[in-house]
C-alpha positions in Angstrom: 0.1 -18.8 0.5 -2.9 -20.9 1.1 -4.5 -17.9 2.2 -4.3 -16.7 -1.4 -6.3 -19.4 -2.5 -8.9 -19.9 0.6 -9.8 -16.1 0.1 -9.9 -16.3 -4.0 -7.3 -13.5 -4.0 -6.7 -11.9 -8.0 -4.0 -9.2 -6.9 -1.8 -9.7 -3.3 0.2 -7.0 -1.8 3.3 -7.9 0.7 5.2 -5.3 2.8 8.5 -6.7 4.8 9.2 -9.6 2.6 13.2 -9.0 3.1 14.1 -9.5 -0.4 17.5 -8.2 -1.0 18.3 -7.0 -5.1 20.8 -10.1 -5.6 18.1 -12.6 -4.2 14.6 -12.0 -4.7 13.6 -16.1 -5.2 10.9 -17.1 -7.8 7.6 -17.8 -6.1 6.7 -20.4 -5.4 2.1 -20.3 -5.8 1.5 -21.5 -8.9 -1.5 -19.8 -9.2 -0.2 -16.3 -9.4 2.0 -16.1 -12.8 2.9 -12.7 -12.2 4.9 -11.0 -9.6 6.7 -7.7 -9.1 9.0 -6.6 -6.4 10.8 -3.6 -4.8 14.0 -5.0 -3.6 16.5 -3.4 -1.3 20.1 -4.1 -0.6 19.8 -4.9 3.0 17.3 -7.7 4.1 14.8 -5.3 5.1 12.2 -3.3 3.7 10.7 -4.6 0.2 7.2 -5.3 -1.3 5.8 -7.1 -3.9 3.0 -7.7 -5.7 1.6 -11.2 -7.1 -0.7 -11.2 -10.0 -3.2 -14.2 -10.4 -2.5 -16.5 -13.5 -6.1 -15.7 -14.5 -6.2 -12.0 -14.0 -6.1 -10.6 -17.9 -3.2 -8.2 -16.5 -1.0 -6.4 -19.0 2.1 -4.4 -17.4 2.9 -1.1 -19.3 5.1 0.4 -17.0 6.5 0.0 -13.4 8.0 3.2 -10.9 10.1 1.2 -8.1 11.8 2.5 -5.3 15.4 2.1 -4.6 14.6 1.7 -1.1 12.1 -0.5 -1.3 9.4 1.3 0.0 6.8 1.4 -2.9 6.2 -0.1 -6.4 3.8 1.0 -8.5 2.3 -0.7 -11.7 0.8 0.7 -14.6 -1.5 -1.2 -16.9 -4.5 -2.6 -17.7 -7.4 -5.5 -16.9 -9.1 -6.5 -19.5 -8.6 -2.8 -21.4 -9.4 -0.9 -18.1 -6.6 1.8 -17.4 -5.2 0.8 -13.5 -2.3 1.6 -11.3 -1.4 -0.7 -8.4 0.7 0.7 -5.6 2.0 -1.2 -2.4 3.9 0.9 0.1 5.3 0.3 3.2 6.3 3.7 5.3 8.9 4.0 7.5 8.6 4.0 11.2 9.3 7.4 11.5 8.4 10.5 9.7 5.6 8.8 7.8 3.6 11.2 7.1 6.3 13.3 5.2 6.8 9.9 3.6 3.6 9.0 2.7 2.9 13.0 0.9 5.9 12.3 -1.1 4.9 9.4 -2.1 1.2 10.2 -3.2 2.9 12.7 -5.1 4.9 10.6 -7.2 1.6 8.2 -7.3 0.0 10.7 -8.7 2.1 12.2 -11.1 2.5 8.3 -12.6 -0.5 7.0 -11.7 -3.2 6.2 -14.8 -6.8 5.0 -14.6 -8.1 3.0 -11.8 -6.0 3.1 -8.8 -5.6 0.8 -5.9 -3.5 1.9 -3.2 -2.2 -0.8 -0.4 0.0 -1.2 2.1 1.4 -0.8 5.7 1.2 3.4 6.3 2.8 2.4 10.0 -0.1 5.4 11.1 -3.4 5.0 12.8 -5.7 7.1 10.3 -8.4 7.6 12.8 -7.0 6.6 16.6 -10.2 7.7 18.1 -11.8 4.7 15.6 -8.9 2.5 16.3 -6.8 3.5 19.5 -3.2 2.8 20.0 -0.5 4.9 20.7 0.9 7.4 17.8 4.1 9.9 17.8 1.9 11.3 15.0 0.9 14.8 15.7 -2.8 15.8 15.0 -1.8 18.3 12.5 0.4 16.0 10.4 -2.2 13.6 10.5 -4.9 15.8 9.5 -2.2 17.1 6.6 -2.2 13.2 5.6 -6.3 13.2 5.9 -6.3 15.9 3.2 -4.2 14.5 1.3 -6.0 11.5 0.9 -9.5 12.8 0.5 -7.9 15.4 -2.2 -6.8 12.3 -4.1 -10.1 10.7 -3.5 -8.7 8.0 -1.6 -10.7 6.0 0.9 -10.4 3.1 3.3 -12.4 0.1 2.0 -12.2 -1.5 5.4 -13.8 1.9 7.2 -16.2 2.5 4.2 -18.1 -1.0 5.5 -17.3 -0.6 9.3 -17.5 2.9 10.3 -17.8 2.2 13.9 -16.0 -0.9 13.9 -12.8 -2.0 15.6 -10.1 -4.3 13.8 -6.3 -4.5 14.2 -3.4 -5.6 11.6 -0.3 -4.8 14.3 0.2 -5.8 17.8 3.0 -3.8 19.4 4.7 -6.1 22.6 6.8 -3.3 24.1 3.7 -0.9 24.4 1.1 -3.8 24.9 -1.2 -2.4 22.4 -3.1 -2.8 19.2 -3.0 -0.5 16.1 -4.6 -0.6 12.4 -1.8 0.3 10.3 -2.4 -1.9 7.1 -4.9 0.2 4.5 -6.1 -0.9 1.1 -7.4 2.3 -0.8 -9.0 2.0 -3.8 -9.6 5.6 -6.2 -10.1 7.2 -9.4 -7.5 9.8 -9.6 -8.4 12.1 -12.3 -7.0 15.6 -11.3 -3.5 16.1 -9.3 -4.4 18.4 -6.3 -1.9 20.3 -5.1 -0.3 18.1 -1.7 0.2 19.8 1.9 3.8 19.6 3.2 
């Protein structure tokens, strides 16, 4: 948590916390005053999102997974329209995962949107190699998608030739970018590739 505060963070997004439905614990920063989480019944999975005390941040609706996969929040900063969405894809079949999901983003999504999370998929492994069972067609499906929505990588926007990592795998002895933070204006719902 002290890295919330060292880096000035307004809105945090957590994959893996392991909050189970019947024990999600009140968190502890006192800076953030508003927090938000996809709880599952086995202590796995789950993501949340903390909300700083001084971010104007008014909640109008929530869309939360029963798996604890995604939440999404609908609202607004300071009257401007935004949708926050954390996700954290399985370790398999992610990229069916991920089209569903930017589906339902889209159909709930309103505003500003700012899309986070662990994809578990390399978006560009030439850019950032690592070993993927992805197939190049149902990554390029994913690409697609994404620019269809608008969506880009923040991270790849100001280091298009640059290497970083958020996941080192120990039984393959290898590096991977998995972690994305995707900011867009989503004004039209295109349809998505299966």
């Amino acid at each position: 948590m002290a890295l919330l505060q060292r880096d000035k963070v307004s809105i945090a997004f957590f994959q893996e916390t392991h909050f189970k439905i019947d024990r999600v614990p009140k968190m502890p920063h006192r800076r953030f005053s508003q927090w938000y989480h996809s709880p599952y019944t086995a202590a796995s999975r789950c993501v949340s999102i903390g909300i700083h005390k001084q971010l104007p941040f008014k909640l109008s609706a929530t869309s939360i997974d029963p798996e604890g996969r995604y939440l999404f929040l609908k609202g607004s900063i300071a009257d401007t329209p935004v949708t926050l969405a954390n996700v954290y894809a399985p370790n398999r079949r992610q990229v069916p995962w991920l089209l569903q999901t930017l589906t339902l983003l889209s159909s709930f999504k309103e505003g500003l949107v700012i899309l986070g999370g662990d994809f578990n998929a390399t978006l560009d492994p030439l850019l950032d190699p690592g070993q993927s069972a992805i197939t190049h067609v149902r990554l390029r499906r994913l690409k697609v998608a994404l620019q269809n929505l608008g969506v880009f990588d923040v991270w790849r926007t100001f280091h298009p030739s640059g290497n970083d990592y958020s996941f080192f795998s120990r039984a393959k002895f290898s590096y991977h970018r998995l972690d994305f933070l995707c900011p867009v204006l989503m004004h039209t719902v295109p349809s998505m590739p299966t």
